[in-house]
C-alpha positions, 0 to 999 in steps of 0.5 A, a space after each residue: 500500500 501507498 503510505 506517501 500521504 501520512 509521510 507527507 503530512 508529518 514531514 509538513 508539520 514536522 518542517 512547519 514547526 521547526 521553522 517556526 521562530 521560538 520566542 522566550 516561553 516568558 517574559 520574565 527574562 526581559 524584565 530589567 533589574 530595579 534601580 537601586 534607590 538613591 542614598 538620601 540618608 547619606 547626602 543628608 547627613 553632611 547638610 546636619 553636620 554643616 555650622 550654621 551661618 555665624 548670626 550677628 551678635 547682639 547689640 551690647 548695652 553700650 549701644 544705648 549710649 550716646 553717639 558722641 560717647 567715645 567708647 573705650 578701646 579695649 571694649 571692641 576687641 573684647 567683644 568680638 572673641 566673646 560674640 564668635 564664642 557665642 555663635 559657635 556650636 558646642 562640640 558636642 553637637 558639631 562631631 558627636 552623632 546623637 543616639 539615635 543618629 547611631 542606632 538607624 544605621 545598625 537597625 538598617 544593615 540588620 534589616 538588610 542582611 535579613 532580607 538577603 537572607 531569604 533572597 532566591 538565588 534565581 528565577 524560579 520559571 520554567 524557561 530560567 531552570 531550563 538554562 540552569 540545569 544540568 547537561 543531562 536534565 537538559 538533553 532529557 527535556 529536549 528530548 520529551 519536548 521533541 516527543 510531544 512535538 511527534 505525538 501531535 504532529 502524529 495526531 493531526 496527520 492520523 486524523 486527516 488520513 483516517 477521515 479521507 480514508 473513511 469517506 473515501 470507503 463510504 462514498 465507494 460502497 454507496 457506488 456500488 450498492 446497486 452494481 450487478 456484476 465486478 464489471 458494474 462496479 469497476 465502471 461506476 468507482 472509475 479510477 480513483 485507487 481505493 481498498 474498494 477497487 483493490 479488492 474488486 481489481 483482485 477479484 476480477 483478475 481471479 475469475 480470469 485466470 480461473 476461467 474454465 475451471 468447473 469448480 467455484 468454490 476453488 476460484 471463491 476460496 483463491 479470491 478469499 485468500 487475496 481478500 485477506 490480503 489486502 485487508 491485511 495490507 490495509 491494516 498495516 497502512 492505517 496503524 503506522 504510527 500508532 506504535 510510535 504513539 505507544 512507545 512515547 505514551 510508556 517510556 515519556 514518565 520513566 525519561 522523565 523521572 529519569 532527569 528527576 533522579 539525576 537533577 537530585 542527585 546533582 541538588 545534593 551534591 550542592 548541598 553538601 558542598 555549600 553545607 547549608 539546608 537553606 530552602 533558598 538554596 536547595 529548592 532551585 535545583 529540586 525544581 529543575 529536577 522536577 521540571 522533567 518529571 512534568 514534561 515527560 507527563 506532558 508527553 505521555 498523557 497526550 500520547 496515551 490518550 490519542 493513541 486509545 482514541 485512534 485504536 477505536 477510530 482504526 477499528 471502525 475503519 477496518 470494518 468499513 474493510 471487511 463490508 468491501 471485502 464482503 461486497 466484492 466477494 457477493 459480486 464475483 459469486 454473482 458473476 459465476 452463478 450468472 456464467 454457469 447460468 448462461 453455459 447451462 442455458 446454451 447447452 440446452 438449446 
């Protein structure tokens, strides 16, 4: 049997979706870091410690005087150390930080060495632990993501084989419904190959190659042979690709929980050497690990599921088959009972 047409569609989809530009699966790698905020505290803290502008002193009593009042000499250059003293801040308050002052940046590096405590190393999406994982877990991923990209490459192509397949077969079969004779049948299918014109092809080159023998149960037994045939062939066409559905829906969760394994053992490998059982620490590669228990489920569940589906598809189908195969086979006893009928009928004129 021809299988060029399932082959076609799955090297199609197959092409179609390797060409098929990826885009990142999120959109968290994008995301720019945050600004860090500006130190206000820092550019703050000179401007507290800057003296203040030297205000003027005040007038003295003898500013009361009279203006003509000569004042004495010595009175000005004493005055003057004793209004610098006045305006000046007290040392205390000029080099000493206050309590408080003190106590804000303790509390604030202590809240920060919290914080990064329970800071995650990376980012926890599906696409980030992808690229952090290991060699192996990677090669396993890759590997159940192609077999998720058979499994439903295989269903659309089987889907569109089995549906042309059985309207081709029951639109042949409503052909013949009336036809009389092989030769009524071959004329009204045409020549579109179909398992219908198979079989009524075989028995027609049956009867020929018998003609002349006496016996019909000898030609009927040879056409039946032929019949299983080409039932047989048929089957073997419209199940390919199943096994593959059967092998990937079995084996996808064992793969799977194979990197599992693997991405654990690597988890406690790290954790012995950073001896440390910080959750922000072990979940990371716990997570990788487990990402390839999820996508071997991703492939098997699928496969498993469209592989029952095209099991009872497959066998509508081949009773669609067996009614040919039966059809043909009432149309050549009906061509032998009607050529005996015409040498019995000649032999008693």
């Amino acid at each position: 049997m021809n299988t060029s047409p399932f082959r076609a569609t799955c090297a199609a989809i197959l092409a179609l979706a390797m060409l098929t530009p990826v885009a990142p699966l999120f959109a968290q790698q994008n995301v720019a870091a945050p600004a860090q905020p500006a130190p206000a505290a820092t550019s703050s803290a000179p401007a507290s410690t800057q003296p203040a502008a030297p205000v003027a002193a005040p007038p003295q009593a003898g500013a009361a005087q009279p203006a003509n009042a000569a004042p004495p000499a010595a009175a000005p250059q004493a005055s003057a150390p004793q209004a610098a003293a006045a305006t000046a801040p007290p040392p205390a308050e000029q080099g000493t930080p206050s309590a408080g002052d003190a106590a804000t940046p303790s509390a604030g590096t202590a809240s920060g060495s919290l914080k990064s405590a329970f800071v995650v190393p990376h980012e926890l999406s599906p696409w980030s632990m992808f690229l952090a994982a290991d060699i192996i877990v990677k090669a396993v991923m890759i590997g159940l993501a192609f077999a998720s990209l058979v499994t439903w490459t295989v269903f659309i192509a089987k889907t569109i084989e089995l549906s042309s397949a059985q309207g081709r077969l029951r639109g042949s079969l409503a052909k013949i419904k009336d036809a009389r004779s092989l030769a009524e049948a071959q004329l009204a299918l045409g020549k579109k190959r179909s398992v219908l014109s198979m079989l009524i092809a075989a028995a027609l080159n049956e009867a020929r190659l018998s003609a002349g023998f006496s016996s019909d149960e000898g030609v009927k037994e040879r056409a039946a042979s032929s019949f299983a045939e080409i039932v047989r062939a048929e089957g073997r066409r419209i199940r390919i690709g199943m096994g593959l559905l059967a092998s990937i829906g079995s084996t996808a969760p064992f793969v799977g929980l194979f990197g599992t394994v693997w991405g654990i053992m690597n988890s406690f490998i790290g954790i012995s050497k950073s001896q440390t059982t910080n959750l922000a620490v072990v979940a990371p590669g716990i997570a990788e690990a487990l990402l390839a228990t999820a996508i071997g489920l991703v492939a098997a569940i699928p496969a498993v599921i469209i592989y029952n589906h095209f099991a009872r598809l497959t066998k509508g189908y081949l009773e669609l088959v067996g009614r040919s195969s039966g059809a043909a086979a009432r149309l050549l006893s009906r061509d032998l009972d009607r050529s005996h009928g015409s040498v019995h009928a000649r032999a008693a004129e």
